[in-house]
C-alpha positions as CSV (number, residue, x, y, z in Angstrom):
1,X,-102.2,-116.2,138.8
2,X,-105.8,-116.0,139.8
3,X,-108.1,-114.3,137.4
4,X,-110.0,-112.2,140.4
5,X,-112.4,-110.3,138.0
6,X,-113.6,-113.9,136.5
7,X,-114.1,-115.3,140.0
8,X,-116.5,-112.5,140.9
9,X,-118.2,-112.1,137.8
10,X,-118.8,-116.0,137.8
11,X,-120.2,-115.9,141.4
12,X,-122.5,-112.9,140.9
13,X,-123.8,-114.1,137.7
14,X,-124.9,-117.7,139.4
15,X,-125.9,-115.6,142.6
16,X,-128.0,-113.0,140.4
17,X,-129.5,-116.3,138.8
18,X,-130.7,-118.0,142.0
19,X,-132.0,-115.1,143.7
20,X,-133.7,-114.7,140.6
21,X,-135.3,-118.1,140.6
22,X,-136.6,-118.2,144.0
23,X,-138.2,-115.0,144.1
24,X,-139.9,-116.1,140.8
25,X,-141.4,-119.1,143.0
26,X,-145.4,-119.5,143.2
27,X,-146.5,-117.9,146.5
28,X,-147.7,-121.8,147.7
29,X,-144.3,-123.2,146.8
30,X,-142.5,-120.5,148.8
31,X,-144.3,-120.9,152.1
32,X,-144.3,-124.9,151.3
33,X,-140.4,-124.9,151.4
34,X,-139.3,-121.7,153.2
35,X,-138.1,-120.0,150.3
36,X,-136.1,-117.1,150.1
37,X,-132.8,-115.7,150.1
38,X,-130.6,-113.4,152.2
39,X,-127.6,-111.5,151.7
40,X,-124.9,-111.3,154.0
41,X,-121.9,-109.1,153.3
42,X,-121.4,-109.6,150.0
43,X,-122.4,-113.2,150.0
44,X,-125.7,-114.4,148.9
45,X,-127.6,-117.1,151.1
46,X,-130.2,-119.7,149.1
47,X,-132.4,-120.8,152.0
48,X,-134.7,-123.9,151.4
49,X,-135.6,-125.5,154.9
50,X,-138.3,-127.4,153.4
51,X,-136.0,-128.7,150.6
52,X,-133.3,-131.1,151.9
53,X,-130.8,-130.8,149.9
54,X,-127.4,-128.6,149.8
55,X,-128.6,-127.4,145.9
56,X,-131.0,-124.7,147.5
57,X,-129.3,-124.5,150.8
58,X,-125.7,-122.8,150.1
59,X,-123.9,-119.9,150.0
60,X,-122.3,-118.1,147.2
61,X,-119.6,-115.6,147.2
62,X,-118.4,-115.2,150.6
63,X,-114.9,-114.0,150.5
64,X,-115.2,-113.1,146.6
65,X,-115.9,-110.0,146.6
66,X,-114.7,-108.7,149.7
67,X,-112.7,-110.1,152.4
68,X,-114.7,-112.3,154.8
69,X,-114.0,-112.8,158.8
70,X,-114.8,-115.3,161.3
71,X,-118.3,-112.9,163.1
72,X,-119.7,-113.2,159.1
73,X,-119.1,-116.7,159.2
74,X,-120.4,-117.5,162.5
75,X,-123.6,-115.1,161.4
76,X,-124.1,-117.1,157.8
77,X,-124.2,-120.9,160.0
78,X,-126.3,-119.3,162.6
79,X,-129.3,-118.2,160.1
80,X,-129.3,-121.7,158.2
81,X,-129.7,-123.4,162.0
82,X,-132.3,-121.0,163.1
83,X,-134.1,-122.2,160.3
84,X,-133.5,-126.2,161.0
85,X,-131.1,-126.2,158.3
86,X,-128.6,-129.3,158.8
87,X,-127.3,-129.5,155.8
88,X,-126.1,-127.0,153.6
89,X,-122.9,-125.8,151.9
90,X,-120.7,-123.0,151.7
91,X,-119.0,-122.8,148.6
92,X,-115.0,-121.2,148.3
93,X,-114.2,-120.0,145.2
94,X,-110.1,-120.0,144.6
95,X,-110.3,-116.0,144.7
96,X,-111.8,-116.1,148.3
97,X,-110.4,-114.1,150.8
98,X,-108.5,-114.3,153.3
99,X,-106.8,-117.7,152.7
100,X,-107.6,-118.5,156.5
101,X,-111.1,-118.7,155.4
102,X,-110.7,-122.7,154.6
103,X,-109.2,-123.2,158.5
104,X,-112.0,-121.4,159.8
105,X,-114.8,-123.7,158.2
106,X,-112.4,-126.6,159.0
107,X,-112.2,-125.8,162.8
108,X,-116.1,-125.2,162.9
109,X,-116.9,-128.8,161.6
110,X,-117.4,-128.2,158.2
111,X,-116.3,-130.6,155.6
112,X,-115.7,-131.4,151.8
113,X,-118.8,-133.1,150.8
114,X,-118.4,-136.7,147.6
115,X,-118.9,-133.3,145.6
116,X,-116.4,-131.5,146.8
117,X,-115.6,-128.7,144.0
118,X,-117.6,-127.0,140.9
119,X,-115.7,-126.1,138.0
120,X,-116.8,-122.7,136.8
121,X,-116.4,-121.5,133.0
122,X,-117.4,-118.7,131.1
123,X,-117.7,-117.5,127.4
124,X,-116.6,-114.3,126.7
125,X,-116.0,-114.2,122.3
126,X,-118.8,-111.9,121.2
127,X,-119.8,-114.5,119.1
128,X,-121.8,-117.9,119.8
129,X,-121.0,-121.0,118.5
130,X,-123.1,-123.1,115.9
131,X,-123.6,-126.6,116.3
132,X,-125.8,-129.5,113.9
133,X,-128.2,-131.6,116.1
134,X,-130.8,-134.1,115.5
135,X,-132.8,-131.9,117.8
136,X,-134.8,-128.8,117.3
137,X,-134.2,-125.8,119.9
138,X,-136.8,-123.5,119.9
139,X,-138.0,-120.6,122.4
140,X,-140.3,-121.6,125.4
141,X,-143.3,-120.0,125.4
142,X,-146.9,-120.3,127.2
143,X,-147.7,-122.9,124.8
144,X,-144.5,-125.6,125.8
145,X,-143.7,-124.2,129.5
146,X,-146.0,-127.2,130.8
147,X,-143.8,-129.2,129.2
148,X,-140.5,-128.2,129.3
149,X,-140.2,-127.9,132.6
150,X,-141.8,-131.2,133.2
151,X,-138.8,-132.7,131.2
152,X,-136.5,-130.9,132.9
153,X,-137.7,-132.0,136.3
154,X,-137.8,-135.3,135.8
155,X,-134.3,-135.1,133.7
156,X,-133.0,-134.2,137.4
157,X,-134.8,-136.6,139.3
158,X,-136.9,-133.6,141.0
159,X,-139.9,-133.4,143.3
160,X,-142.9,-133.2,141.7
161,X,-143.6,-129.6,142.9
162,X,-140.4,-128.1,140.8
163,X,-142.7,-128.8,137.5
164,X,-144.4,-125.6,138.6
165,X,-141.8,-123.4,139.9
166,X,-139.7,-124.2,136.5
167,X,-142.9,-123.1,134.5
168,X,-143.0,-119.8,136.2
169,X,-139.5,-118.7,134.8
170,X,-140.7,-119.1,131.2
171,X,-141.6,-115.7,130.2
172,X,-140.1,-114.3,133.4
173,X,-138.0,-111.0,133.2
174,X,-134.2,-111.6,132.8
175,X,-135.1,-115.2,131.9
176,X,-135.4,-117.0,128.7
177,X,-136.5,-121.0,128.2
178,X,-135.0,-123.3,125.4
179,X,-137.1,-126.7,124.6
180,X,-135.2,-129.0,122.9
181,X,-137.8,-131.2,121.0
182,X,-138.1,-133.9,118.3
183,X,-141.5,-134.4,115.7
184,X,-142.7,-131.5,118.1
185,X,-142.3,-133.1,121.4
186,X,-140.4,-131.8,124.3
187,X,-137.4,-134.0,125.2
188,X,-135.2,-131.5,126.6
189,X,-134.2,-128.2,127.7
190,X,-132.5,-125.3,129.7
191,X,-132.5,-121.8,130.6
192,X,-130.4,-118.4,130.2
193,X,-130.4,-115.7,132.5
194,X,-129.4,-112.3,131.6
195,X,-128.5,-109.6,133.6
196,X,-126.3,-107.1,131.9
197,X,-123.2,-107.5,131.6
198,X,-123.7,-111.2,132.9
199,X,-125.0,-114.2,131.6
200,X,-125.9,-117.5,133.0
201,X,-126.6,-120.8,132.0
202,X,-128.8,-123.4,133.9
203,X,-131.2,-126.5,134.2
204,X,-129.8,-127.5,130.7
205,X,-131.3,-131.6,130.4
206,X,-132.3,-134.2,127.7
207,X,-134.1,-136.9,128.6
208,X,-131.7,-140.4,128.2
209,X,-133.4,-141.8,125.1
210,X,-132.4,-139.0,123.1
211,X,-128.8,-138.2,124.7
212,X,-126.1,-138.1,122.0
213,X,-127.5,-136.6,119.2
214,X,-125.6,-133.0,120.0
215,X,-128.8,-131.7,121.9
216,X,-126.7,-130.4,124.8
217,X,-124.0,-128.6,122.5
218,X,-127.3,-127.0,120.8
219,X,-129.1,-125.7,123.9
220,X,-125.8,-124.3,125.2
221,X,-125.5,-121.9,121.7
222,X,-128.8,-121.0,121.4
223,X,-128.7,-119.8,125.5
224,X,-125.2,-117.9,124.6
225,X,-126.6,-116.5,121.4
226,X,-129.6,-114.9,123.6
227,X,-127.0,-113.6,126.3
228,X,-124.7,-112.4,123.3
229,X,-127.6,-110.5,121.7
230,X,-128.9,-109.2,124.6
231,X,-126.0,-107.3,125.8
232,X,-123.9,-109.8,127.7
233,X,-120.2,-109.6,127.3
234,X,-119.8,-112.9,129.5
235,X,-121.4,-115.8,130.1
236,X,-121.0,-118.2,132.7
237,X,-122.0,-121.7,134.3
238,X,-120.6,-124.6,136.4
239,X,-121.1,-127.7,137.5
240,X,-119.7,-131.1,139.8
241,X,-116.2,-131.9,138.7
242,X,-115.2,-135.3,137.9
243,X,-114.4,-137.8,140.9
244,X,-111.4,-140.0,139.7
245,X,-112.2,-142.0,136.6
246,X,-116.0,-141.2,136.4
247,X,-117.7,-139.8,133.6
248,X,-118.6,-136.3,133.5
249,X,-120.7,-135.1,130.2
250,X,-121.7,-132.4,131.4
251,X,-118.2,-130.8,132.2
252,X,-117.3,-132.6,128.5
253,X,-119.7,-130.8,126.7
254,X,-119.1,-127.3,128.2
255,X,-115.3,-128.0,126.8
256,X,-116.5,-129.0,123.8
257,X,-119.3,-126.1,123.3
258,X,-115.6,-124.0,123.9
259,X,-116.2,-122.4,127.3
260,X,-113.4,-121.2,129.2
261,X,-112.3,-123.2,132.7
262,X,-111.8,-120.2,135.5
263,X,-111.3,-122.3,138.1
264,X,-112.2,-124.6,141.1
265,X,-114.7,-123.8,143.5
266,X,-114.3,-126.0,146.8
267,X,-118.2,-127.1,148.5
268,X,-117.7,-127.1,152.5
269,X,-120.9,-129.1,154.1
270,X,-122.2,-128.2,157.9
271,X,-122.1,-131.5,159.6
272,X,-125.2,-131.9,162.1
């Protein structure tokens, strides 16, 4: 049976988070890349027409929340398009409604992208979990934001520019930065949103030479602690589920950091 209150709270705490993030954007980086985002119906539209790549151009939440139809539908492709938006995703969660949703994208040319779903988990026991690394996490602050997010950038493979947009979250209301480091240098880190009751957990990254040593497991408690404390009663994240055989440590160390699966959510891409 689906869990409808866990979809929704999972797709307004990552659509709270975004919409977040981009408005937190430097002014130059906004008008660079188009940034912004919309909100139609219930659903929340991340628009990026200077950033090709589904990650900032996607929806979230249509259907969750309310029932969608075909006119929203047609209205949420239209505005990516007007904007020169080729690709971009919409993403289904299983609670989406109504089921004919899925034959609606399907007859307008949409299409399950290599990533096709997300798994989405949350934590919801009032406690956080402790965990021994060889890393030190410890709060971002004026002083390591430089840094930080340069790790986390190039963790990700980003553009260059993302370096400054990631800075500007650090000491950003709702947002608080984690930098994993070792002897006092930065190797990784991640981010917590909070927006009572809802958490959210993203941009968490070590840099390859210094994978293995429980980092991750680390920069997931101390971001759960901080929701926990703050007033959260859940917190959530997601990311790509596995594709056949491959590896997926990222999905790995969520289970092992004890979040809770809620479900699938299926990614439909806009063909051209």
């Amino acid at each position: 049976m689906i869990d409808l209150a866990a979809f929704r709270a999972a797709d307004a705490a990552e659509a709270a988070a975004y919409a977040s993030m981009f408005d937190a954007a430097p002014a130059a980086l906004k008008a660079a890349w188009g940034l912004r985002t919309e909100r139609v119906g219930d659903a929340t539209l991340l628009l990026a027409p200077g950033v090709p790549t589904p990650m900032f151009n996607r929806v979230i939440g249509l259907g969750t929340f309310v029932p969608t139809t075909e006119a929203l539908l047609d209205d949420v492709a239209s505005r990516y398009r007007a904007e020169g938006v080729a690709n971009f995703w919409v993403s289904v969660s299983e609670a989406a409604e109504p089921p004919a949703l899925r034959g609606w994208l399907d007859s307008r040319g949409f299409a399950p992208p290599r990533r096709r779903s997300w798994v989405q988990v949350r934590w919801t026991v009032p406690t956080a979990p402790v965990f021994d690394s060889s890393l030190e996490i410890v709060e971002a602050s004026s002083a390591n934001a430089a840094a930080l997010a340069e790790t986390i950038r190039a963790s990700f493979g980003m553009p260059p520019p993302m370096s400054e947009w990631i800075t500007a979250l650090v000491c950003r209301a709702e947002w608080q930065g984690y930098a994993a480091t070792r002897n006092g240098e930065v190797v990784g880190g991640g981010f917590v949103h909070v927006r009572r009751p809802l958490g959210w957990l993203g941009m968490g990254a070590i840099l390859p030479a210094y994978r293995g040593g429980g980092g991750q497991l680390a920069l997931m408690a101390a971001r759960i602690a901080r929701a926990l404390a703050a007033g959260c009663t859940s917190v959530h994240t997601e990311t790509g589920e596995p594709i056949g055989d491959e590896p997926n440590p990222s999905f790995l160390n969520m289970q092992r950091c004890g979040f809770e699966r809620i479900g699938s959510r299926l990614n439909y891409a806009s063909l051209p």
